[in-house]
Kinemage of the C-alpha trace (Angstrom):
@kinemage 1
@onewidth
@group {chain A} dominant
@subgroup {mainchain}
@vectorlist {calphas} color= white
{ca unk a 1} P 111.070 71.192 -61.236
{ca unk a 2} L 114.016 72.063 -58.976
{ca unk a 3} L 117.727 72.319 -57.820
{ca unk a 4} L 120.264 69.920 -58.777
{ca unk a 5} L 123.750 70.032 -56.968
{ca unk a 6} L 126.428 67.537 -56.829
{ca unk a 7} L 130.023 67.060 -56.304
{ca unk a 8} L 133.195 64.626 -56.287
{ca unk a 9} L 135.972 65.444 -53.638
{ca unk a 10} L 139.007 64.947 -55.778
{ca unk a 11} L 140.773 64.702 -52.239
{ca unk a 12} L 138.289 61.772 -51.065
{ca unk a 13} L 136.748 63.573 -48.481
{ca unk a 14} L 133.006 63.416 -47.709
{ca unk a 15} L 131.369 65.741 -50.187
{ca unk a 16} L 128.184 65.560 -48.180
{ca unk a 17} L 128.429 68.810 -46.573
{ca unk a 18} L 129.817 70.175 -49.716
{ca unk a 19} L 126.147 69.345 -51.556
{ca unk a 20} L 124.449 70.452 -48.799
{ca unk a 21} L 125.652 74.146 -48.770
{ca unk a 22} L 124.913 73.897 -52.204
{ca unk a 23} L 121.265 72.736 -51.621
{ca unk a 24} L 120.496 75.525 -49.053
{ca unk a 25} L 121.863 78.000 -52.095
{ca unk a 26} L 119.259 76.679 -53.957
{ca unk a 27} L 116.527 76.827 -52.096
{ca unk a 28} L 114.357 79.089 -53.852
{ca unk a 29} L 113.999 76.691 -56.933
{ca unk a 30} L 112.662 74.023 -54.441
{ca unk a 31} L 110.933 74.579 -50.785
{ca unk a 32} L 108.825 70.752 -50.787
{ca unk a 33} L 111.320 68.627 -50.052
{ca unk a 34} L 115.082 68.547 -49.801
{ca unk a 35} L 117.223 65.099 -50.602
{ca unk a 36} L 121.232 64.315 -50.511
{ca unk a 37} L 122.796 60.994 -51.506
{ca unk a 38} L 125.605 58.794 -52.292
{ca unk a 39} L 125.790 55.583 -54.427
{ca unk a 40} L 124.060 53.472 -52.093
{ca unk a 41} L 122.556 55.854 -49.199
{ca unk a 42} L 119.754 58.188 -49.361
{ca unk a 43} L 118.318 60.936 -47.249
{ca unk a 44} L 115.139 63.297 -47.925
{ca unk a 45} L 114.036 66.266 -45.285
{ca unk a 46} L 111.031 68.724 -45.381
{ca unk a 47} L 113.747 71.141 -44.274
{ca unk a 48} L 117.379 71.780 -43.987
{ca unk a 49} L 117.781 71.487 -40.375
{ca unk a 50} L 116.970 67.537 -40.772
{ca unk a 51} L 118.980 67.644 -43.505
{ca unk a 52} L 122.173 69.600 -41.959
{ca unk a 53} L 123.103 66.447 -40.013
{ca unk a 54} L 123.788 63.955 -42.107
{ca unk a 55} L 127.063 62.400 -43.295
{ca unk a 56} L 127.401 59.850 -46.116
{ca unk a 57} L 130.885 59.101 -45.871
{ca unk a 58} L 131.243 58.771 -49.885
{ca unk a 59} L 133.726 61.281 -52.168
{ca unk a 60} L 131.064 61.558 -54.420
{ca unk a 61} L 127.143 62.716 -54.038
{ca unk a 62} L 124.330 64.316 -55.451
{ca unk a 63} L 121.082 66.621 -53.947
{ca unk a 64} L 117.826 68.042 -55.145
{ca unk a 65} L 115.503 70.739 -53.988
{ca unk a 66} L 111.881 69.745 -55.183
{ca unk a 67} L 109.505 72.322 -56.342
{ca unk a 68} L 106.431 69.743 -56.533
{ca unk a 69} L 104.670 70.784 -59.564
{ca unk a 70} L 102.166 68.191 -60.673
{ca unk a 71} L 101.383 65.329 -58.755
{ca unk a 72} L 103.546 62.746 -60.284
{ca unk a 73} L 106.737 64.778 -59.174
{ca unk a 74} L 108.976 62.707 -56.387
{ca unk a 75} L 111.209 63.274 -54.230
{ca unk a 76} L 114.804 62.832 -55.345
{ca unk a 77} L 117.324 61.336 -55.601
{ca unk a 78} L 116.421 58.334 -55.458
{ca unk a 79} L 118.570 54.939 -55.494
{ca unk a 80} L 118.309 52.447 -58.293
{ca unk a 81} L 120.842 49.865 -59.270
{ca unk a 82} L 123.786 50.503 -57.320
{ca unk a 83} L 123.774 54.108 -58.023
{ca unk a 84} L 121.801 57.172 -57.073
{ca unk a 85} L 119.552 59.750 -59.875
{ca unk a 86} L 118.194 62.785 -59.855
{ca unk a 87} L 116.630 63.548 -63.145
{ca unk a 88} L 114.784 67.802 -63.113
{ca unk a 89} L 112.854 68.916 -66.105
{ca unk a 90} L 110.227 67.692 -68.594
{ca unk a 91} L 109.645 65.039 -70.775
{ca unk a 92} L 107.465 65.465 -73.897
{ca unk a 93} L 104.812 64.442 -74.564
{ca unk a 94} L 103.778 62.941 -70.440
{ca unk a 95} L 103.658 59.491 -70.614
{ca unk a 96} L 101.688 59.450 -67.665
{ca unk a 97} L 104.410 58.575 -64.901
{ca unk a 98} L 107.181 60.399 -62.889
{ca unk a 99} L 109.866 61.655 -65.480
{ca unk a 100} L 112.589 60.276 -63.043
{ca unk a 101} L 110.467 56.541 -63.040
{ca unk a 102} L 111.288 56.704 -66.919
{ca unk a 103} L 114.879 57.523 -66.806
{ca unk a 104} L 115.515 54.522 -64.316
{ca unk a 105} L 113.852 52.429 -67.327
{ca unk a 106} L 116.207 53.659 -70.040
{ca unk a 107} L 119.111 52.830 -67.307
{ca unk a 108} L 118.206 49.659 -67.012
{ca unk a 109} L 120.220 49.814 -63.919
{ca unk a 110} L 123.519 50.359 -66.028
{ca unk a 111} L 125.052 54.268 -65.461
{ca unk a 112} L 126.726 53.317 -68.533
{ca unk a 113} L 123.610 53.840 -70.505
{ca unk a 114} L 122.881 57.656 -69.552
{ca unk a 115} L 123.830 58.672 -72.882
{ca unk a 116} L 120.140 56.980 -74.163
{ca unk a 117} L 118.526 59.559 -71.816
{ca unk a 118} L 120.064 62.522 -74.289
{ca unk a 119} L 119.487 60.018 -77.723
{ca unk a 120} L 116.157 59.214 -77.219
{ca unk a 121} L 114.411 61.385 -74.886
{ca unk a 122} L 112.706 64.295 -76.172
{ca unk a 123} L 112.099 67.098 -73.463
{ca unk a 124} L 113.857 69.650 -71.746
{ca unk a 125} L 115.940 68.165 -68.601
{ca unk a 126} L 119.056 67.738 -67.046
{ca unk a 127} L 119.895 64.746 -64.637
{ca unk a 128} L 123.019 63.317 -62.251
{ca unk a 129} L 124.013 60.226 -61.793
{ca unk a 130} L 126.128 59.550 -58.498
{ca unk a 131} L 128.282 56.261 -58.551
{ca unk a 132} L 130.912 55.178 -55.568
{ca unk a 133} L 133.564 57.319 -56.808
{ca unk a 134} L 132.006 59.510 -59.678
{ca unk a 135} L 129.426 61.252 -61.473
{ca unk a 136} L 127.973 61.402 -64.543
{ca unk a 137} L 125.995 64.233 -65.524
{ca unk a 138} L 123.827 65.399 -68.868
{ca unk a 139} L 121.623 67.880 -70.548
{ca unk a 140} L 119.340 67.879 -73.193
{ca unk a 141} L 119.883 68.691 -76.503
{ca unk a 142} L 118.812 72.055 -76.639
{ca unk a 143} L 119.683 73.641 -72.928
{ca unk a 144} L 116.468 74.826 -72.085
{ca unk a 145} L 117.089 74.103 -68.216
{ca unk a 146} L 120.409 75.716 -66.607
{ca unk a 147} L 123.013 73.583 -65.849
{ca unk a 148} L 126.655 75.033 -64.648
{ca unk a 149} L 130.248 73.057 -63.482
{ca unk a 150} L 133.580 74.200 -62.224
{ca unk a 151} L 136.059 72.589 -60.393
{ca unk a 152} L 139.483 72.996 -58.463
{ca unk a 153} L 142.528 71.278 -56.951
{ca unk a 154} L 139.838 69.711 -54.221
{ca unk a 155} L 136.319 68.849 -56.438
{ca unk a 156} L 134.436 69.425 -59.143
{ca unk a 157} L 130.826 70.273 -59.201
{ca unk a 158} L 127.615 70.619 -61.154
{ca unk a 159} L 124.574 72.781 -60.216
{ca unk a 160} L 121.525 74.387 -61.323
{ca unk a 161} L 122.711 78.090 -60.646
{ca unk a 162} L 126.330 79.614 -60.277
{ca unk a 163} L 125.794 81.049 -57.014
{ca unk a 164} L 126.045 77.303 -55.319
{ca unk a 165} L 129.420 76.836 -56.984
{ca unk a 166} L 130.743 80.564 -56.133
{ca unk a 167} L 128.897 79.305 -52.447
{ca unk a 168} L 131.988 76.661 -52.518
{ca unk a 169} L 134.344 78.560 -53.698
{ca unk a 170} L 134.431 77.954 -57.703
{ca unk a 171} L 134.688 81.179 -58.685
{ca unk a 172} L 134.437 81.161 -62.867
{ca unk a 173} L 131.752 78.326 -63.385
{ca unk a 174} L 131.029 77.801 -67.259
{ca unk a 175} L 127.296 76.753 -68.813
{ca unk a 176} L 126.950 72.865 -69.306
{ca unk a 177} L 127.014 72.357 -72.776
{ca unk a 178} L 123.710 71.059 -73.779
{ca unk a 179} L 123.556 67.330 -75.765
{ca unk a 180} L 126.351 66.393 -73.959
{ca unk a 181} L 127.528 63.846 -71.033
{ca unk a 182} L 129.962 64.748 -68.680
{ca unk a 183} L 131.884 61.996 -66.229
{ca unk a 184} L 133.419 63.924 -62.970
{ca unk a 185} L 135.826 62.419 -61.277
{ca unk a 186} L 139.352 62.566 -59.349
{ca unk a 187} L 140.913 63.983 -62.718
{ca unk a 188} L 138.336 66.614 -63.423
{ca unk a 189} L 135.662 66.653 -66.447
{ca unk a 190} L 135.479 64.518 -69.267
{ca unk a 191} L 132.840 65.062 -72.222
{ca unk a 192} L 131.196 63.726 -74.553
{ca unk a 193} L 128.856 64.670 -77.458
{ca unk a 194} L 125.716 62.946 -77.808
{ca unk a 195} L 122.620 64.830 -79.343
{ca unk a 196} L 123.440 68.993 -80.428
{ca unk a 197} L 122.484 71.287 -82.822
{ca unk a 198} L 124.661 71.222 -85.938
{ca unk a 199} L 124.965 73.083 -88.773
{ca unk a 200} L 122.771 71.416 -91.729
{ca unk a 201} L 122.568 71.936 -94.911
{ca unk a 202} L 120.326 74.796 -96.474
{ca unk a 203} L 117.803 72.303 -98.095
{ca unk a 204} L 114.798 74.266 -97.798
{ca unk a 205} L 113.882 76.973 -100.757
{ca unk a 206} L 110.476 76.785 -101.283
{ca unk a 207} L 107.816 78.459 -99.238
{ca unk a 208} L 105.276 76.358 -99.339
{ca unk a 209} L 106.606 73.632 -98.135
{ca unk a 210} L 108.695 75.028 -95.252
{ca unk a 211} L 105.263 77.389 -94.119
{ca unk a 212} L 104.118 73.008 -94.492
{ca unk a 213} L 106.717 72.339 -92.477
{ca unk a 214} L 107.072 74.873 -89.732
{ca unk a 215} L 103.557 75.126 -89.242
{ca unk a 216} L 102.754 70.839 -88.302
{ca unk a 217} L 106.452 71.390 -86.109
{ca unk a 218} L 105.576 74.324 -83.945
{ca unk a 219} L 101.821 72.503 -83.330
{ca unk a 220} L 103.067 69.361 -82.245
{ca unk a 221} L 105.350 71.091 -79.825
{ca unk a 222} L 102.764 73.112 -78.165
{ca unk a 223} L 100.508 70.214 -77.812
{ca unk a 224} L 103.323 67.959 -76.367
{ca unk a 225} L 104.120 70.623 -73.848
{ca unk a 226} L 100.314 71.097 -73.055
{ca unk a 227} L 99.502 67.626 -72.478
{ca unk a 228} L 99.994 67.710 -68.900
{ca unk a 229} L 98.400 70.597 -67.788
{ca unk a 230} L 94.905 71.938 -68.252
{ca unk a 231} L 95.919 75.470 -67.387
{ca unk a 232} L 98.594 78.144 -68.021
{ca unk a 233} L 99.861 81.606 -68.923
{ca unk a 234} L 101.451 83.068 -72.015
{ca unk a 235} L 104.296 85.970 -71.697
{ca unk a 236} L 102.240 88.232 -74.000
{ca unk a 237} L 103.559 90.918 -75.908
{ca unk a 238} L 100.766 91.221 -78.447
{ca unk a 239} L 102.885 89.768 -81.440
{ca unk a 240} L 103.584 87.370 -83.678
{ca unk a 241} L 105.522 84.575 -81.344
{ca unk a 242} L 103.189 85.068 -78.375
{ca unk a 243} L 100.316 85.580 -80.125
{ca unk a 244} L 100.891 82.409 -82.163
{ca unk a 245} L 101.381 80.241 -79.122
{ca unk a 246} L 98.654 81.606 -77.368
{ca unk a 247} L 96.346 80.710 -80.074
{ca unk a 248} L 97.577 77.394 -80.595
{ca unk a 249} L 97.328 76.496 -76.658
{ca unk a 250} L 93.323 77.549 -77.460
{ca unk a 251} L 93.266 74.854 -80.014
{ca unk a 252} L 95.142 72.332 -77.924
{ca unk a 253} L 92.215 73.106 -75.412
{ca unk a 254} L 94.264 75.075 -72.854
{ca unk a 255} L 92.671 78.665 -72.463
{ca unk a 256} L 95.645 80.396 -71.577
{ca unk a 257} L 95.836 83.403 -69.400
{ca unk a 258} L 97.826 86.107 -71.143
{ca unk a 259} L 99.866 88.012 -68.990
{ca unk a 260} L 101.610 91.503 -70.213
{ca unk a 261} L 104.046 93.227 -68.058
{ca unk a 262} L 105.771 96.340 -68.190
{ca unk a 263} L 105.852 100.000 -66.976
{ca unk a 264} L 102.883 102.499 -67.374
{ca unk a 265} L 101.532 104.524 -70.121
{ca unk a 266} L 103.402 101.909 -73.189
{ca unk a 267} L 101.951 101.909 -76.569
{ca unk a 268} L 102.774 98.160 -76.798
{ca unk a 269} L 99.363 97.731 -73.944
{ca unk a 270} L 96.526 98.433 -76.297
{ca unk a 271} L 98.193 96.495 -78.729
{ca unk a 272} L 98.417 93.453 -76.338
{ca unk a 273} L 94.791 94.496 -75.202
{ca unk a 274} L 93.374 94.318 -78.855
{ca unk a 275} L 95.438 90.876 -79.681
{ca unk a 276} L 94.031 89.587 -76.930
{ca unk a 277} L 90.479 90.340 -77.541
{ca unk a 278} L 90.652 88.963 -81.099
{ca unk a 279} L 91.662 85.472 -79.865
{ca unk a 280} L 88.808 85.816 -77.278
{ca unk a 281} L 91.346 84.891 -73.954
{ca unk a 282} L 91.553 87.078 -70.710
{ca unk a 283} L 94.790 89.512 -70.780
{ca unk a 284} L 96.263 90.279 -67.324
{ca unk a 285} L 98.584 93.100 -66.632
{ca unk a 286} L 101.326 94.318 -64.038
{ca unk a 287} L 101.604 97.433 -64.821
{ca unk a 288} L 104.560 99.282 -62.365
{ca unk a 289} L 106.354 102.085 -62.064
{ca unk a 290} L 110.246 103.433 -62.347
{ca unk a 291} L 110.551 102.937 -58.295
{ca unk a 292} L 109.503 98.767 -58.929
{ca unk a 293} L 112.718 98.697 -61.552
{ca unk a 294} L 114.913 100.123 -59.130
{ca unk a 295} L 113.110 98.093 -56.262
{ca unk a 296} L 113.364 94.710 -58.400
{ca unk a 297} L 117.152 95.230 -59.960
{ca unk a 298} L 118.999 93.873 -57.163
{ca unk a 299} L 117.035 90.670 -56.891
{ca unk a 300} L 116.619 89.829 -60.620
{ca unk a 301} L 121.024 90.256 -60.901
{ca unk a 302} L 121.167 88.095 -58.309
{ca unk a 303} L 119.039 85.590 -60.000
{ca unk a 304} L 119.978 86.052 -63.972
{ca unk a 305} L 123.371 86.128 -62.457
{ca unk a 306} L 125.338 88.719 -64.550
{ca unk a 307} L 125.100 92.257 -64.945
{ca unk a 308} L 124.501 92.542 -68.912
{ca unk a 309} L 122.458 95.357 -69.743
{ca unk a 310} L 120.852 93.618 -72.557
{ca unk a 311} L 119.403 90.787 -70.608
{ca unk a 312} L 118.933 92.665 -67.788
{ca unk a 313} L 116.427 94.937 -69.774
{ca unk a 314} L 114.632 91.816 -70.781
{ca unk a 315} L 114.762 89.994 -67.221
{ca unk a 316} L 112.739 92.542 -65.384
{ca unk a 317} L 109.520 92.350 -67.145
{ca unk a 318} L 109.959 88.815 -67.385
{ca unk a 319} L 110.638 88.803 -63.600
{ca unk a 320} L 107.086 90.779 -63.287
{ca unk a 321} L 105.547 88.216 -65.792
{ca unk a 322} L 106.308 85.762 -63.922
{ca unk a 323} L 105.390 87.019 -60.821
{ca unk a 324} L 102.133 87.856 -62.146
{ca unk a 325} L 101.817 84.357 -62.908
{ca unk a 326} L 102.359 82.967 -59.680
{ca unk a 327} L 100.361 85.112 -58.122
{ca unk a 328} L 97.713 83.777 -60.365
{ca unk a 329} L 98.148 80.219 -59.111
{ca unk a 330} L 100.135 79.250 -62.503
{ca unk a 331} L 102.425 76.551 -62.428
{ca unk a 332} L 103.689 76.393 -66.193
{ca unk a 333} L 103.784 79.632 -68.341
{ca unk a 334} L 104.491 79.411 -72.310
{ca unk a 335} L 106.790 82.280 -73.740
{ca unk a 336} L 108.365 83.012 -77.168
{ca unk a 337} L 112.000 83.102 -76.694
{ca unk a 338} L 113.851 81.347 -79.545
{ca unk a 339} L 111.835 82.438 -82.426
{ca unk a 340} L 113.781 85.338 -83.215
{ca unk a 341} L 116.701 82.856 -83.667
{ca unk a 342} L 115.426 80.191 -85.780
{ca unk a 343} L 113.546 82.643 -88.005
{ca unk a 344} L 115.265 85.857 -88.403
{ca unk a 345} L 113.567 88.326 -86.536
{ca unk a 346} L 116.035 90.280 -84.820
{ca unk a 347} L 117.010 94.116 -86.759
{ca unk a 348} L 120.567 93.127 -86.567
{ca unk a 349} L 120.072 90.304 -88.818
{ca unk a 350} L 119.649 92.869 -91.512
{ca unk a 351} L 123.456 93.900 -91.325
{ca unk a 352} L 124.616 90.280 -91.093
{ca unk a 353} L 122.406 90.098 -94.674
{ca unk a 354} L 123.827 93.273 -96.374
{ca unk a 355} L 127.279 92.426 -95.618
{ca unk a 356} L 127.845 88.760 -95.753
{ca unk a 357} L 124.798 87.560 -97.514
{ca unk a 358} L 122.889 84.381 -97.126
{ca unk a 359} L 125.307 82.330 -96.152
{ca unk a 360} L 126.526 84.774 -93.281
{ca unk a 361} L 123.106 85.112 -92.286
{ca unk a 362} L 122.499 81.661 -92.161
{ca unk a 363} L 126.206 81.169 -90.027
{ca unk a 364} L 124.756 83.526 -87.863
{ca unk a 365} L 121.336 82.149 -87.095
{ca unk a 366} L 122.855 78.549 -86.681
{ca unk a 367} L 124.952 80.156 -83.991
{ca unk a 368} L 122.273 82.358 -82.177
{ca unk a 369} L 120.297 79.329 -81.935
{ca unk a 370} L 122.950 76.908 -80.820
{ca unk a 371} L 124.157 79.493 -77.819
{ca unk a 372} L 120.654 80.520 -77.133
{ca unk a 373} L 120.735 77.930 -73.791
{ca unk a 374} L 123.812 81.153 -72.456
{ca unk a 375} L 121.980 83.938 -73.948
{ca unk a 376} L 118.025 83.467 -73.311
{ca unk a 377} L 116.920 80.355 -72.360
{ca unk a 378} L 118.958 80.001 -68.709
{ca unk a 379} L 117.890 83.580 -67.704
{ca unk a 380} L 114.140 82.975 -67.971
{ca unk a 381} L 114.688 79.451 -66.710
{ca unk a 382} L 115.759 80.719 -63.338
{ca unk a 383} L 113.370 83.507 -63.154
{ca unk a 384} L 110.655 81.454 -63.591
{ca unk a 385} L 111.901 79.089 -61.290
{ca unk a 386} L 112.158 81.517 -58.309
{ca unk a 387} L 108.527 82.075 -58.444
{ca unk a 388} L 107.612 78.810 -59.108
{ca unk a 389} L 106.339 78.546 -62.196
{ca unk a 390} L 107.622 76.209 -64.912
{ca unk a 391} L 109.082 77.692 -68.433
{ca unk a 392} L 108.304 75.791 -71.437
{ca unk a 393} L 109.236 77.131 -74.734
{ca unk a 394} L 107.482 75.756 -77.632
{ca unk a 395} L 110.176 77.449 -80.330
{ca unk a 396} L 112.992 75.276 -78.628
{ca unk a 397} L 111.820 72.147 -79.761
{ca unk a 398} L 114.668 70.079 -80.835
{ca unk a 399} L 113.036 68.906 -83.881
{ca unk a 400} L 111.505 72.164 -85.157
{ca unk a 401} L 114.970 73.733 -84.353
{ca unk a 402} L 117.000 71.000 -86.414
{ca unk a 403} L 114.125 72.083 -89.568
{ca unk a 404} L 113.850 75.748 -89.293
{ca unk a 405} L 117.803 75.602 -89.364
{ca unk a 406} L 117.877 73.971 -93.276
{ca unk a 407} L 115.713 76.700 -94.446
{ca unk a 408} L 116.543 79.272 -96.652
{ca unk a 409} L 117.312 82.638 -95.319
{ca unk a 410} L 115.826 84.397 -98.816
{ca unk a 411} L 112.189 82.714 -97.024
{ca unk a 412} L 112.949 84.092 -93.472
{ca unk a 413} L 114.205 88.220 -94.875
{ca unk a 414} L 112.517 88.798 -98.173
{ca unk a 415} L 115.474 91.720 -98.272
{ca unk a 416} L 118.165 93.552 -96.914
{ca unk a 417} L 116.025 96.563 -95.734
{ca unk a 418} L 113.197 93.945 -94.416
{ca unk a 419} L 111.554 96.127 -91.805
{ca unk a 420} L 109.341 92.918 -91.150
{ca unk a 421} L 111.047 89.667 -91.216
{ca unk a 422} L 110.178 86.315 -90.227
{ca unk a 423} L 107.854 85.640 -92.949
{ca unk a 424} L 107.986 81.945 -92.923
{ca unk a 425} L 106.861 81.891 -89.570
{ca unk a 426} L 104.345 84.942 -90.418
{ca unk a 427} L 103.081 82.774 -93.217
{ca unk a 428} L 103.039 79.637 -91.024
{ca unk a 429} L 100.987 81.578 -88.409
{ca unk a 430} L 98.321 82.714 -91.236
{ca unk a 431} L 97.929 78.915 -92.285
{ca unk a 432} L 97.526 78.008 -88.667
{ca unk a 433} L 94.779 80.607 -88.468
{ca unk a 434} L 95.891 83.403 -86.638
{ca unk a 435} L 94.463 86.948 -87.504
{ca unk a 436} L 96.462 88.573 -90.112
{ca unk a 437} L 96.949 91.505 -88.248
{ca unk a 438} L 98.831 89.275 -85.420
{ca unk a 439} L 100.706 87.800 -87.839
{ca unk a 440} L 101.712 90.739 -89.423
{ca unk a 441} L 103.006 92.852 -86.716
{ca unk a 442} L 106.038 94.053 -87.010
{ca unk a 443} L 108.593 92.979 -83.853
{ca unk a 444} L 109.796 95.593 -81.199
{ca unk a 445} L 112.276 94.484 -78.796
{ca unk a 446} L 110.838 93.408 -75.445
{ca unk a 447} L 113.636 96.120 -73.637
{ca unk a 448} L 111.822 98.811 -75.547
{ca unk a 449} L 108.210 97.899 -75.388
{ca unk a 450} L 107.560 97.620 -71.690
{ca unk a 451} L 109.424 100.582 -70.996
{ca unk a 452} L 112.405 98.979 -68.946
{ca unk a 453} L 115.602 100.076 -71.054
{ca unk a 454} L 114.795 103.522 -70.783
{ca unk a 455} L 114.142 103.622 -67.288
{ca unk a 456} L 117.334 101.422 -66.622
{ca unk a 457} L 119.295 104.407 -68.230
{ca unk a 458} L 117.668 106.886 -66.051
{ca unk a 459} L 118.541 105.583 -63.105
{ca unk a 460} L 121.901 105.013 -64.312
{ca unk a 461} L 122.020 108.117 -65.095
{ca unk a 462} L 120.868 109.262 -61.505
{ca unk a 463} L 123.739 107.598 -60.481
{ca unk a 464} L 126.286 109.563 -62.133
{ca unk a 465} L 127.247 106.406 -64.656
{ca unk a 466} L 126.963 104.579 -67.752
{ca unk a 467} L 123.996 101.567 -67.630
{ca unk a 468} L 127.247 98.557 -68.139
{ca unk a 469} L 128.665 100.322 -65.153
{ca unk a 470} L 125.925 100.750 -62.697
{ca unk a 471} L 124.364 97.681 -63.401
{ca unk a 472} L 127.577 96.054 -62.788
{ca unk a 473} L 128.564 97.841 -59.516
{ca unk a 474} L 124.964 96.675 -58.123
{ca unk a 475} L 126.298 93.400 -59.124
{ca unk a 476} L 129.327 93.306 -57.273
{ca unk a 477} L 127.223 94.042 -54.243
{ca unk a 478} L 125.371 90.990 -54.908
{ca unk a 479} L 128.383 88.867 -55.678
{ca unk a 480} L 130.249 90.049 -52.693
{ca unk a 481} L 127.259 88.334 -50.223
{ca unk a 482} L 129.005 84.826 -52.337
{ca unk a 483} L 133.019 84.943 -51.613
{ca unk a 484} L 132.039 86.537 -47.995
């Protein structure tokens, strides 16, 4: 896990310094080593000040921050075949060797081949390739880790995080869209399609066999994300999508710490608290108070990197979550985020249903899922990452996406005044096992069960304004510190 940061000088200037202010943007993603490097030249520091002073004399280079996670995690980039790689993220299941040792194999040496790192690697991971005069840069199918890229009269860019293209001046950078391959060069971007979510067809009507189905999909991807590790957390919220992970990381052999997070005296506690104790694992809790929202707001902006109210809401107790985690000497932490998508969970769905049917509801899931990388998945990737602690999200799994997406909506909202929902995943957890009262919980919205949206408004309030505007002029505070 890290920072990834690299640029071409369309006016073929050095673009070493460039990556470097980049890099030192970054820094909170990585803090164990720090590398910068051109085609055929390659530099790695403990810290920046070694690294300030070096000059590659290339228009095109690439850096990484390391955050060293598990042992087989290198320093990057690293130099193979004419052509320097960085390669952050996962690859599932481990194979037992450095993710980045793998993607040099698929190369074969040959930049040209990058696209087989998207085809036939299954993971979550984005990687650059620098050559003399260009680079090539992907993600995986699904967009689980952030990747952003802007560009101007003088370069383009890619990066892990906005802020280190608003640090050189790119001022509107746009999400990297995930499956695809992107050359930079002295013209700007050019991409390519390789491995997305599309639209299927609805092919799946009968219960049975997508509960079948779901239920083998969603335990192969928690045991390929557990294989590595023989500890780690669960976001825990007490229902369904938490509760089923946590249980199935038990039965991969992983005990999982479940961590709840959220302000005082919430409902939601004891029901996390008896979940919990029914799948015998230990429950930790942050429990803080309307001065810690206020205290945490500006930081968790400046990391989620927008002030939407919506994901705000949900980024502060994920912040704590996460927090919690580290301070529990976690390095990988399981959460839920997707399901909602795939499966129909959200209460809005239920208007999509009653006005443009099936079909509209299944348009609309295909789409929640397919932008999910912009909406959820980048905003808990970079929390996470701040604290250290690796994000893997067993509900994003490429191929249990690409099913759940062919079945029916009819087996995900029995109606149009479902107050439940989900029941294909409800009645996959129940196969699997899981308690029926677990399985049968109805969802509440993350916002509203720790506590966080209401006390967001209040201090909005306090402030004389609407929550869209105050979170928004904090924002600008934080944004300023970028085009200073």
């Amino acid at each position: 896990m890290g920072a990834v940061a690299a640029v071409v000088r369309k006016d073929n200037r050095d673009a070493t310094k460039t990556v470097f202010h980049m890099l030192r943007e970054l820094q909170h993603r990585g803090r164990d080593a720090h590398g910068i490097a051109s085609y055929n030249q390659v530099f790695h520091a403990k810290n920046f000040r070694k690294l300030e002073t070096v000059k590659l004399d290339a228009p095109a280079a690439v850096g990484y921050n390391l955050s060293k996670i598990f042992p087989q995690d290198k320093k990057q980039p690293q130099l193979t075949g004419g052509f320097a790689l960085t390669f952050d993220g996962r690859i599932y299941p481990f194979q037992g060797k450095a993710e980045i040792a793998i993607a040099k194999e698929l190369l074969q040496s040959n930049p040209k081949k990058a696209r087989r790192l998207i085809s036939e690697l299954d993971g979550d991971f984005v990687f650059i390739i620098a050559t003399e005069t260009e680079i090539v840069a992907g993600r995986s199918a699904v967009g689980v880790c952030p990747l952003y890229y802007g560009e101007n009269h003088q370069l383009a860019a890619v990066a892990s995080e906005k802020k280190a293209l608003w640090r050189i001046g790119l001022k509107n950078p746009y999400s990297f869209p995930p499956g695809s391959l992107a050359v930079l060069n002295a013209e700007g971007f050019h991409f390519r399609k390789v491995k997305t979510l599309s639209r299927p067809t609805i092919r799946e009507t009968r219960m049975e066999q997508a509960v079948e189905h779901t239920s083998r999909l969603l335990m192969e991807s928690v045991k390929k994300r557990l294989r590595d590790v023989k500890s780690a957390a669960v976001a825990f919220s007490g229902g369904v999508d938490s509760s089923l992970l946590a249980f199935l990381a038990k039965k991969c052999g992983v005990n999982p710490t479940l961590i709840w997070a959220g302000l005082r005296n919430q409902i939601e506690l004891k029901h996390a608290e008896e979940a919990a104790d029914a799948l015998g694992l230990r429950l930790e809790t942050k429990i803080c108070s309307e001065k810690d929202v206020s205290a945490v707001l500006p930081r968790v902006l400046w990391l989620i990197e927008e002030p939407d109210p919506v994901k705000t809401c949900i980024a502060v107790p994920f912040y704590w979550a996460a927090e919690k985690a580290s301070e529990l000497g976690f390095n990988v932490m399981l959460a839920g985020q997707g399901s909602d998508e795939l499966f129909g969970g959200y209460k809005r769905y239920l208007n999509t249903y009653s006005t443009l049917g099936s079909e509209g509801l299944e348009a609309q899931l295909f789409h929640d899922v397919s932008t999910a990388y912009q909406t959820n998945y980048e905003r808990d990737n970079k929390i996470c990452a701040f604290h250290g602690v690796e994000l893997r999200l067993p509900f994003a799994d490429y191929s249990l996406s690409t099913y759940a997406l062919t079945i029916a909506a009819e087996l995900k909202i029995a109606s149009k005044q479902d107050a439940v929902r989900k029941h294909v995943l409800r009645q996959a957890a129940l196969k699997l096992g899981l308690p029926r009262f677990m399985a049968e919980k109805p969802k509440k919205a993350i916002q509203y069960a720790t506590g966080v949206a209401k006390t967001l408004k209040k201090l909005a309030r306090n402030n004389g304004l609407p929550l869209k505007t105050f979170l928004e002029k904090l924002w600008m505070e934080q944004r300023a510190g970028f085009e200073a």
